[in-house]
C-alpha positions in Angstrom: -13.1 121.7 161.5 -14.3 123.0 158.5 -13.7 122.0 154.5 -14.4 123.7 151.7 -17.2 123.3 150.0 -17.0 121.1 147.0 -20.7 122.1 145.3 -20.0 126.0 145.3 -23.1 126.7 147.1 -21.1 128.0 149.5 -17.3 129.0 151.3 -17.1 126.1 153.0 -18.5 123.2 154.8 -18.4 124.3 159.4 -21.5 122.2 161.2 -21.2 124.8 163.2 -22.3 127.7 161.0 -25.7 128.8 161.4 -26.3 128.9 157.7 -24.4 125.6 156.8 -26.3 122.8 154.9 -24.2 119.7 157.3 -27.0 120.8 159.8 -29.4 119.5 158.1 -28.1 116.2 157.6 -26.8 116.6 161.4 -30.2 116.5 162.6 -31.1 113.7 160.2 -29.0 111.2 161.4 -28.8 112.2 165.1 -32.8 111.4 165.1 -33.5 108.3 166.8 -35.6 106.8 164.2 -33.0 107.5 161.8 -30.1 106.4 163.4 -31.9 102.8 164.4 -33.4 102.7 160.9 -29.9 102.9 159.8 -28.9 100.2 161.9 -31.8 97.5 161.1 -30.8 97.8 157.7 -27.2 97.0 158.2 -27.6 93.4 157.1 -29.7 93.5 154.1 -33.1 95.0 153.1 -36.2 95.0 154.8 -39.6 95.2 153.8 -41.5 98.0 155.9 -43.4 95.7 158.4 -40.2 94.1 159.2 -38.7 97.6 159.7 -41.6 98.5 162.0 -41.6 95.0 164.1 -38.4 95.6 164.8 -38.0 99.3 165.5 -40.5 98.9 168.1 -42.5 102.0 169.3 -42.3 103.8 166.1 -45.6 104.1 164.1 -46.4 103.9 161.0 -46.2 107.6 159.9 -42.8 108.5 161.8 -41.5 105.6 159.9 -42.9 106.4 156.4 -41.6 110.3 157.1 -38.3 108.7 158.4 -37.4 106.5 155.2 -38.5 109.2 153.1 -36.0 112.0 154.6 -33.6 109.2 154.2 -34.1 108.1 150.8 -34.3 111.7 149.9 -31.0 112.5 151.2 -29.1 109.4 149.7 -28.7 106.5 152.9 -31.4 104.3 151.3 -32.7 102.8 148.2 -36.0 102.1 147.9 -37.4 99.1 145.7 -40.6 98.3 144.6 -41.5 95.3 143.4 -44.9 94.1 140.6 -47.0 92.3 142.9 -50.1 91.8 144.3 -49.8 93.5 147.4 -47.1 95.6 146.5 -43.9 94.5 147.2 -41.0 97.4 148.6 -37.9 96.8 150.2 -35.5 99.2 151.8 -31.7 98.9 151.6 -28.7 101.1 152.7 -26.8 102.8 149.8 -23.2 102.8 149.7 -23.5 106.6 151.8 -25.9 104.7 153.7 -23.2 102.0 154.5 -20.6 104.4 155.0 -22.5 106.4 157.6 -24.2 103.1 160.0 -20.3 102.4 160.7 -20.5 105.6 163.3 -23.6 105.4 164.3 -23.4 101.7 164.8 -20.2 103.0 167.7 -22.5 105.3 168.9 -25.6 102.7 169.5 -22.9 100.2 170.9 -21.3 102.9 173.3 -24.9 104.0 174.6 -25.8 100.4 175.9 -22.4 100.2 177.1 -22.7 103.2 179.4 -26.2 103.1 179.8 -26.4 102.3 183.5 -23.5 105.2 184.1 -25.5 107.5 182.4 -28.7 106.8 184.7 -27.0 106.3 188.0 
């Protein structure tokens, strides 16, 4: 299905064109880190350690790269707060929101069907 393209950059807006911008933010969100970063901050925001504890397995860098491609692209806000350390917290913007309602089906239908999948 494809809409037309409400910036003018170009015809219209097909994931499937080679050319098309939505692949970019495909990839995005269909990345792991992404997708569970996403989630985590569902119910509020998180400081980055708490991110990290909780996303366990991804390190420090991948997460750093991972919030930035996400703040960049509009799913999170990032604040930083006057204090010694430096206080930053990471929240879900209202596209943020909008977008951790499918990919929360799509975490919940994985773990559902998990043992199908490896059987």
């Amino acid at each position: 299905m494809s809409t037309l393209c409400a910036t003018g950059k170009h015809d219209k807006h097909d994931v499937y064109a080679a050319q098309c911008p939505c692949r970019d933010v495909l990839d995005l969100l269909a990345n792991k880190w992404a997708a569970l970063a996403i989630g985590a901050l569902e119910d509020g925001p998180l400081r980055f350690g708490v991110l990290q504890r909780q996303l366990q397995g991804i390190s420090p860098k991948v997460l750093t790269a991972t919030l930035r491609r996400l703040e960049e692209n509009g799913f999170l806000h990032r604040e930083i707060y006057p204090a010694v350390p430096l206080h930053v917290e990471y929240s879900l913007t209202e596209l943020g929101h909008s977008v951790s309602v499918p990919l929360s089906a799509l975490r919940t239908w994985v773990e559902a069907n998990l043992d199908q999948l490896t059987a």
